[in-house]
C-alpha positions in Angstrom: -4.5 30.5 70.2 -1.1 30.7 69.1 1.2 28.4 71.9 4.8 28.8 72.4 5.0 25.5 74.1 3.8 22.0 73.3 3.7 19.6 76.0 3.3 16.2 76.8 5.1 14.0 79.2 8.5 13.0 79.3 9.5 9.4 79.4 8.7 6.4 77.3 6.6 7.8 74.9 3.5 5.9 72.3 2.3 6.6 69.1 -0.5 9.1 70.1 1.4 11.8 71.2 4.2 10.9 69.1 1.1 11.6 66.3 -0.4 13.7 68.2 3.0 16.0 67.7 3.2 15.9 64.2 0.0 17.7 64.0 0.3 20.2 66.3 4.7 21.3 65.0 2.5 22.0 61.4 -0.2 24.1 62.7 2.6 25.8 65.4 5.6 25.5 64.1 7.1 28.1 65.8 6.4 25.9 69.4 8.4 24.3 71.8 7.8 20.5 72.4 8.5 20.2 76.2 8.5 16.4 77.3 7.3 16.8 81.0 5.1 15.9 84.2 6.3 18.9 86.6 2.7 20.2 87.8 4.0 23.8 86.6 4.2 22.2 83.2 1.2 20.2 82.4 -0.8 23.0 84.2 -3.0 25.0 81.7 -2.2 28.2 80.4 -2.7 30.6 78.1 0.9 29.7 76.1 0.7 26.4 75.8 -1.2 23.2 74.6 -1.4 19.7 76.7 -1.8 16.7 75.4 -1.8 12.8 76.5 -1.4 13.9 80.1 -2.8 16.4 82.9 -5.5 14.8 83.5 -8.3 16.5 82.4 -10.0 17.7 78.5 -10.5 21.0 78.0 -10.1 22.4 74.8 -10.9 26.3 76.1 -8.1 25.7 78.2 -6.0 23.6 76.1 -5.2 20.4 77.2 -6.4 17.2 75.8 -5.6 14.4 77.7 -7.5 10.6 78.0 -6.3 9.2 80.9 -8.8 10.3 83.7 -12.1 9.2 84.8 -14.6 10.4 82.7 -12.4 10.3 79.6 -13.9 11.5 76.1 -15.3 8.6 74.0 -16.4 9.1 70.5 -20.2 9.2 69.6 -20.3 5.6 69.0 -18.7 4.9 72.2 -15.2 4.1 71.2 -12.6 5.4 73.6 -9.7 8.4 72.1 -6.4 8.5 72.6 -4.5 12.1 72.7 -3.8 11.7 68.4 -7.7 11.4 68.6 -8.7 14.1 70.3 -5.5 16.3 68.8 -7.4 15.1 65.5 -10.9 16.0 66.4 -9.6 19.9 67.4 -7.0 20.4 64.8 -7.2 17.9 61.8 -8.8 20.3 59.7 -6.8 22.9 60.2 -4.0 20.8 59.2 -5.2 19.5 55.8 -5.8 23.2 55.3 -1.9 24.1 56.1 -0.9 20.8 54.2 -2.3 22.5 51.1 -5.6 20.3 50.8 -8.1 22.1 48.3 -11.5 23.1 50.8 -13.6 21.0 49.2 -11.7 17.9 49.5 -10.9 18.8 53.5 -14.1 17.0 55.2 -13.9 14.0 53.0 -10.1 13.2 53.5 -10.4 14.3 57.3 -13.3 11.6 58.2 -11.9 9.2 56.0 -8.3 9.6 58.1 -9.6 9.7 61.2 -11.5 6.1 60.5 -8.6 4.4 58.6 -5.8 6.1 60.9 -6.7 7.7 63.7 -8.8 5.4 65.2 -6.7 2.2 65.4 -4.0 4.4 66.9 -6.9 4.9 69.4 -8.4 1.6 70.0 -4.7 0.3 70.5 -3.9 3.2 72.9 -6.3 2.1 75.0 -6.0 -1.3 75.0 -9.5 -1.8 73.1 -7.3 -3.0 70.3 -4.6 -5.5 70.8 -1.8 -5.7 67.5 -1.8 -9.2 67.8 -5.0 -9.1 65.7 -2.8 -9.1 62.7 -1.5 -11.8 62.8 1.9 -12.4 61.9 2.3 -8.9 61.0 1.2 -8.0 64.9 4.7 -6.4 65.2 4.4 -4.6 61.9 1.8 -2.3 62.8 2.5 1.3 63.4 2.3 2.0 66.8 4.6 -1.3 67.6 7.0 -0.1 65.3 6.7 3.1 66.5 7.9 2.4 70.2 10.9 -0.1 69.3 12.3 3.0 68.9 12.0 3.9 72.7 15.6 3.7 74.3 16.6 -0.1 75.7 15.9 -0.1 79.5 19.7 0.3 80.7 19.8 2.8 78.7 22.0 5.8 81.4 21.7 9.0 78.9 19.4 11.2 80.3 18.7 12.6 77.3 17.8 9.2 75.9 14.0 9.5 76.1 14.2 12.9 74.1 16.4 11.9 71.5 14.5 9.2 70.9 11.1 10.7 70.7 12.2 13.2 68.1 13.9 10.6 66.3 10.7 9.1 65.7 8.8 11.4 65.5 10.5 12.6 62.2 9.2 8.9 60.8 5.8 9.0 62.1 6.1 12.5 60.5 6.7 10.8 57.4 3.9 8.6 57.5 1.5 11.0 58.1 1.9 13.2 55.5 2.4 10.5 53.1 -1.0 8.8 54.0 -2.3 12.7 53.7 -1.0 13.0 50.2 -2.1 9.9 48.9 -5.8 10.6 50.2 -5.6 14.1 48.7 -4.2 12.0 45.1 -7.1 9.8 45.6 -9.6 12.1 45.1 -7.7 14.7 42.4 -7.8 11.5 40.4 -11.1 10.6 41.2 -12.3 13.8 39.1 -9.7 12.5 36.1 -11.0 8.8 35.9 -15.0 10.4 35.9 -14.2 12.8 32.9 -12.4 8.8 31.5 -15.6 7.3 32.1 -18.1 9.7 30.5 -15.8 10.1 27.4 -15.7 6.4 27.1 -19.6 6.0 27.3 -20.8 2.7 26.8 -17.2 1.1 25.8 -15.5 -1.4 27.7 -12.2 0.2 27.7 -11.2 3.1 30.0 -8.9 5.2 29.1 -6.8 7.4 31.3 -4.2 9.9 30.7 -1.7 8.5 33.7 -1.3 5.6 35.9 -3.4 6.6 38.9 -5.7 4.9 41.2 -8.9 3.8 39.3 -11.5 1.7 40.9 -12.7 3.9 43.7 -13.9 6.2 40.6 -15.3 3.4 38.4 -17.4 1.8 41.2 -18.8 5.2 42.3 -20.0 6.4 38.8 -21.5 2.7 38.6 -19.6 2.1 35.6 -20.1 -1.7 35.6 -19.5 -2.4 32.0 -15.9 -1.4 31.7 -13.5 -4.2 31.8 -10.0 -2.9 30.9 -8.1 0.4 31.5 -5.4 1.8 29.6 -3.0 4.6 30.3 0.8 5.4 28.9 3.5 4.5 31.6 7.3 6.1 31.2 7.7 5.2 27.2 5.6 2.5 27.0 1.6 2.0 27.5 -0.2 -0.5 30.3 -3.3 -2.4 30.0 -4.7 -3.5 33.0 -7.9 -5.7 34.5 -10.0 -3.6 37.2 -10.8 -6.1 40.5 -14.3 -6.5 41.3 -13.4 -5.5 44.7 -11.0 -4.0 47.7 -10.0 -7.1 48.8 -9.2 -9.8 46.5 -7.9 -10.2 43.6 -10.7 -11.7 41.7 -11.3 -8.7 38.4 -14.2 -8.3 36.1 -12.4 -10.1 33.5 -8.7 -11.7 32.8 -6.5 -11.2 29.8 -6.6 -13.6 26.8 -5.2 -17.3 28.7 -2.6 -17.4 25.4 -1.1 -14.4 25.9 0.3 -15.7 29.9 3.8 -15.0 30.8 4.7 -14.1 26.9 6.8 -10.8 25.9 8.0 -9.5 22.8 7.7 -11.3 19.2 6.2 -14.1 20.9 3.1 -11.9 22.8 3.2 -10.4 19.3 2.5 -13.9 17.6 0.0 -14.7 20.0 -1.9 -11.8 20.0 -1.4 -11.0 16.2 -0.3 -6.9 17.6 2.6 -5.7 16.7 4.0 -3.9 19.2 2.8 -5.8 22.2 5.6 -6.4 24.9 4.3 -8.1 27.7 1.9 -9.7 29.7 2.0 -10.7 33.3 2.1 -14.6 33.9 -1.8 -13.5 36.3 -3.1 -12.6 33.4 -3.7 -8.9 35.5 -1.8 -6.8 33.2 0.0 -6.3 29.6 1.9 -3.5 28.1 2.6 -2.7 24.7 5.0 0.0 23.2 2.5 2.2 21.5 -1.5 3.6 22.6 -2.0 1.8 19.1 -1.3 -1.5 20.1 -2.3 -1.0 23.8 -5.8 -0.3 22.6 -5.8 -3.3 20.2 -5.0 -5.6 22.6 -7.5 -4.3 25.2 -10.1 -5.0 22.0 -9.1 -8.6 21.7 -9.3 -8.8 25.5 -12.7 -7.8 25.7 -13.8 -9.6 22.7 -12.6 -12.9 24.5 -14.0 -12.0 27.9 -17.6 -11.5 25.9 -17.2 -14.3 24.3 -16.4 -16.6 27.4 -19.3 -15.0 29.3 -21.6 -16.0 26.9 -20.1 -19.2 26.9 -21.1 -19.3 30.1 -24.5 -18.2 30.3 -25.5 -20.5 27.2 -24.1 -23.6 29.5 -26.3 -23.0 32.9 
């Protein structure tokens, strides 16, 4: 099916269709938006797609609304919104136009839908309230999303569609950038393995770039490594690895001496030369060669050994 026209209803609008959109204008680029509820246009037919009203799910027909009696609910139960159902249809074939390699598609599409897609839906549907976050309530996507409805004396009639395109160009935006980073995830995810089975038994990890780490290291098990090092711009960074997602409790801190120090004094402290800096946390240090990166991340493990030890001699 190759629509000419994408429709969903006019007036205030919410951040599944607005979502719901940016899928669809990749896949069909070439498409119409139409923002209506005339019965001639959220009536099925063979040009167009419907979604988040009409009243009814059919995906032979094309139209994919939630609002009905008898809506869709996920296996588990959980209710969809439009972006959810849009999502279940035509997700895949978006990371595929987005330039997702095949065998990264299924992974980065369920884990999307679970981290993305489904809040959108729970909130859509009131099985979600924002508030849940706290003070960062009105921070969350879809809120943001709709302060950028029209004010309600607004008199343009062309208010409503200005608006919606407006933001539909951010939620555009966030889309593709939570896409990308996904897809980054796992292209370094192959990187940081290859790290971790040429550093063996060693408690340093090495990387060729500052990328995301962890997700790699806990996968492959690798529960002896302690540090990572990788160049950044012209210098090099050492940094701790967190024991888990939330939290910042790590496997093991830098050297207490070498807190909130830089330059000759770091140097002093740490007896490298060529060690520039270390973060006040004690999370991470750089130094201005792989050299001296390297040596530091020895001394740091050589301490965090010895402390354990330390440790396990006192209980």
């Amino acid at each position: 099916m190759t629509p000419d026209f994408l429709v969903t209803h006019s007036g205030g609008f919410h951040a599944d269709e607005l979502l719901s959109s940016v899928i669809l204008t990749r896949l069909f680029p070439q498409a119409r938006i139409v923002r209506s509820r005339a019965p001639d246009w959220i009536s099925p037919g063979a040009d167009r797609i419907i979604y988040d009203v009409g009243g009814q799910y059919d995906p032979a027909t094309g139209i994919f609304d939630h609002h009905q009696r008898g809506a869709p609910m996920r296996e588990d139960g959980q209710p969809y919104s439009s972006f959810g159902l849009i999502w279940k249809h035509f997700g895949r074939d978006y990371l595929a136009a987005s330039g997702v390699p095949e065998a990264h598609v299924a992974d980065i599409y369920a884990s999307f839908d679970a981290s993305f897609v489904l809040p959108v839906d729970l909130v859509d549907n009131g099985a979600l309230s924002p508030s849940v976050a706290g003070v960062l309530g009105g921070l969350t996507l879809p809120v943001l999303l709709e302060t950028l409805k029209p004010v309600f004396d607004e008199t343009d009639p062309e208010a409503d569609d200005r608006a919606f395109h407006h933001a539909l160009a951010i939620a555009r935006a966030f889309v593709e950038a939570r896409i990308e980073k996904s897809a980054a995830k796992l292209r370094a995810e192959a990187l940081v393995h290859q790290a971790i089975v040429d550093a063996g038994e060693g408690r340093i990890l090495e990387l060729p770039m500052g990328m995301p780490f962890r997700p790699a290291i806990v996968k492959a098990g690798a529960d002896q490594l302690l540090f990572v090092v990788h160049p950044r711009d012209k210098d090099w960074c050492l940094t701790t690895i967190r024991r888990a997602d939330e939290g910042f409790e790590v496997r093991a801190d830098l050297p207490a001496a070498w807190a909130g120090l830089t330059n000759g004094d770091l140097e002093a402290a740490s007896g490298v030369k060529g060690a520039s800096f270390c973060h006040n946390g004690r999370f991470v240090a750089a130094a201005r060669t792989r050299e001296a990166a390297l040596a530091m991340a020895e001394l740091a493990v050589n301490e965090a050994i010895s402390t354990a030890n330390q440790a396990d001699a006192a209980e």
